[in-house]
Structures are given as C-alpha cells and as structure tokens.
C-alpha positions as CSV (number, residue, x, y, z in Angstrom):
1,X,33.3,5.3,-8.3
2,X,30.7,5.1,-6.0
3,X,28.2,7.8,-5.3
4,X,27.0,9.7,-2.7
5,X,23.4,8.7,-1.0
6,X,20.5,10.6,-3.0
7,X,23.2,12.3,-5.3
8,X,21.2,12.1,-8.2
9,X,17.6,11.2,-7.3
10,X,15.3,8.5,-9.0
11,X,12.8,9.7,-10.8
12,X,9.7,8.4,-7.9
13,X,12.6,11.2,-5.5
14,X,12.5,13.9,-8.3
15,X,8.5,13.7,-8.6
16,X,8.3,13.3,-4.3
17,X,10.0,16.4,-4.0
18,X,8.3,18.8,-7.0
19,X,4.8,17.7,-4.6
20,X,6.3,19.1,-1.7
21,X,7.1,22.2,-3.5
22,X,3.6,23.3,-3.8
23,X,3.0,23.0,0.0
24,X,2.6,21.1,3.1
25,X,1.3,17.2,3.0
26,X,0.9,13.7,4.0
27,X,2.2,11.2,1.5
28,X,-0.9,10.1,-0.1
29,X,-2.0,13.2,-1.3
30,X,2.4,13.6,-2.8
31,X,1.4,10.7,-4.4
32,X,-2.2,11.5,-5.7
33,X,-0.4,14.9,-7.1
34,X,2.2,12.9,-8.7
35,X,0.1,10.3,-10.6
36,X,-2.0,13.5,-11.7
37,X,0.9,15.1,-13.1
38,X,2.6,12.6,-14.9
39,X,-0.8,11.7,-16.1
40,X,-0.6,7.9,-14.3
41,X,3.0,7.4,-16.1
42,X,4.8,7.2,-12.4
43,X,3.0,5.7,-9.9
44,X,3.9,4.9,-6.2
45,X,3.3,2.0,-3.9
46,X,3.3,2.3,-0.1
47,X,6.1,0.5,-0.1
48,X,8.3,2.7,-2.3
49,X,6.2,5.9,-1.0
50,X,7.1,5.2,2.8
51,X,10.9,4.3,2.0
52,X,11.5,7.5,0.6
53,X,9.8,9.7,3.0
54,X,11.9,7.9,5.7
55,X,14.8,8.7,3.5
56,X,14.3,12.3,2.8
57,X,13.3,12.9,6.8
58,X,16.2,11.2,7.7
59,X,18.8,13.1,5.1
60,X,16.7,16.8,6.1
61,X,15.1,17.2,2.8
62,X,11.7,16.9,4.0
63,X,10.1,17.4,7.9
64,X,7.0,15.9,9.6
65,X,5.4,19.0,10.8
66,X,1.9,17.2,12.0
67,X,0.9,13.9,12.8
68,X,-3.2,13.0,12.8
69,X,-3.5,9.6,13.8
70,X,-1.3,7.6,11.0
71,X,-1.8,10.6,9.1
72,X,1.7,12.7,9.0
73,X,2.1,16.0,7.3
74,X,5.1,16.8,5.7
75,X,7.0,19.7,4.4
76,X,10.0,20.5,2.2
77,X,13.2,22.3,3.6
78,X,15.5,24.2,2.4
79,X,17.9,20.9,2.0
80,X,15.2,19.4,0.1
81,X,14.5,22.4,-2.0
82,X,18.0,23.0,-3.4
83,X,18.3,19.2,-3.9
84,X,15.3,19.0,-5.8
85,X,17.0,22.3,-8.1
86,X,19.9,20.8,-8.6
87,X,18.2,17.6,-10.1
88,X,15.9,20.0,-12.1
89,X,19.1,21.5,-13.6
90,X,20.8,18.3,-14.1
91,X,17.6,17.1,-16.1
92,X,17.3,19.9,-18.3
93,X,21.0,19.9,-19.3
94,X,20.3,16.5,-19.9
95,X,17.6,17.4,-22.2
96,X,19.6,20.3,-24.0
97,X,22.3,17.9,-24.9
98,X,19.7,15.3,-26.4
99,X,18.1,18.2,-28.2
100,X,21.6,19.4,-29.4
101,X,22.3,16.2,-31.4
102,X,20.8,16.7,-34.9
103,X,18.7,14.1,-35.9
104,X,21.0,12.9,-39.3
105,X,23.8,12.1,-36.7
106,X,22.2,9.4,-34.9
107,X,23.9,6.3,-35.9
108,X,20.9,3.3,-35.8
109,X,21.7,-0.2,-36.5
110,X,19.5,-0.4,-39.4
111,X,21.7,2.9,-40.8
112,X,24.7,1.1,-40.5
113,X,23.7,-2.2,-41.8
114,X,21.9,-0.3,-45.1
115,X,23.2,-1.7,-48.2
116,X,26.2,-0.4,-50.0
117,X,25.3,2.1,-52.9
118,X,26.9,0.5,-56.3
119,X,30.3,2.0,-56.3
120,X,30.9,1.7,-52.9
121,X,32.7,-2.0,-51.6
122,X,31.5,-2.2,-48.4
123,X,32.7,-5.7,-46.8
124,X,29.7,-7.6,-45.6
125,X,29.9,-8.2,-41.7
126,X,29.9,-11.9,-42.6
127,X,33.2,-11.3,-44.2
128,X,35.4,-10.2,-41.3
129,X,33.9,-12.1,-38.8
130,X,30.8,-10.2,-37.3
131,X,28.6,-12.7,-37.9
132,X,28.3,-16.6,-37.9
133,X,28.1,-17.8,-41.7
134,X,25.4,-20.4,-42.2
C-alpha cells in the first residue's frame, strides 16, 4: 500500500526539522547544526539540502520568513512541528521495541547453524536440501 508524501520522514527530514526547532535559519547553518549533532554521521549536500526545503515549504512544515540576497531564512510551523513529534514518537517506540527483545532471543545464523550437542540428531542442512552437496 502506498504511502502518503513525507508520512514517515527520512532521516536527512527528521535531522532538517530538530534544526529548525531551535530557531529561525537559512539552510546552511540546518545543515552545519546537523553535521554537529550527529557528530559528521549525516551529512547534507546542496542537492539533497535544497530538495527538501522546497518540500517542507511546499507541504507548510517550514516558511521562508527573510530572503538576503540567495540567503533565505527559514522557520518551522506548527505543521512542521507536530510532524517532526510524531516522527520523534515513532522513533522512540521503535527503539523501546528493539530494547524490549532480550538479547538470548535473537536468532543469528551462526546460532542456528551451531553444532548439535551429542544427544541431540540434528539433520545437517545438507541432508534435506538446504545446501548444494559437493
């Protein structure tokens, strides 16, 4: 089923929008702020940097309140805001479920292809036709 435009954002959108909480600003200092704050981990080009502003003035989550030249100011709305709460709620349910799975659950590859203990007889994935015998 497809989804609706900017329902869950990207992470470059969820990082645009956290700058603009703090205040008023042009697009190069949101993007100074963001490689700051993720310590250099997400980074944005002009490219990606300009599309998304165009697409969060265009859907109302962010206005231009100055231009200077090339130099445009922008500032979050209220749109914007509850968008970028939304996704911060998403993302920490997100991170409660991860955190709710205990760790001895986790199923690994290398925990399923372990070695039978002695009095166990385990068919090898050879045997029924999981892997290519050579």
């Amino acid at each position: 089923m497809p989804r609706k435009a900017l329902e869950e954002l990207t992470e470059s959108m969820f990082y645009l929008l956290m700058a603009f909480c703090k205040g008023p600003m042009c697009g190069i200092d949101a993007a100074l702020f963001i490689e700051q704050t993720t310590h250099g981990r997400v980074r944005l080009g002009p490219a990606t940097l300009y599309t998304i502003l165009g697409k969060f003035e265009k859907e109302g989550y962010l206005q231009e309140i100055a231009v200077d030249g090339r130099k445009r100011t922008y500032c979050i709305t209220r749109k914007g805001l509850a968008a970028y709460q939304a996704e911060l709620q998403r993302l920490t349910r997100c991170v409660a479920d991860a955190q709710a799975l205990p760790a001895a659950q986790v199923q690994t590859a290398d925990r399923l292809t372990a070695a039978p203990k002695p009095e166990e007889s385990a068919a090898q994935p050879e045997d029924i036709g999981l892997l290519p015998a050579y």
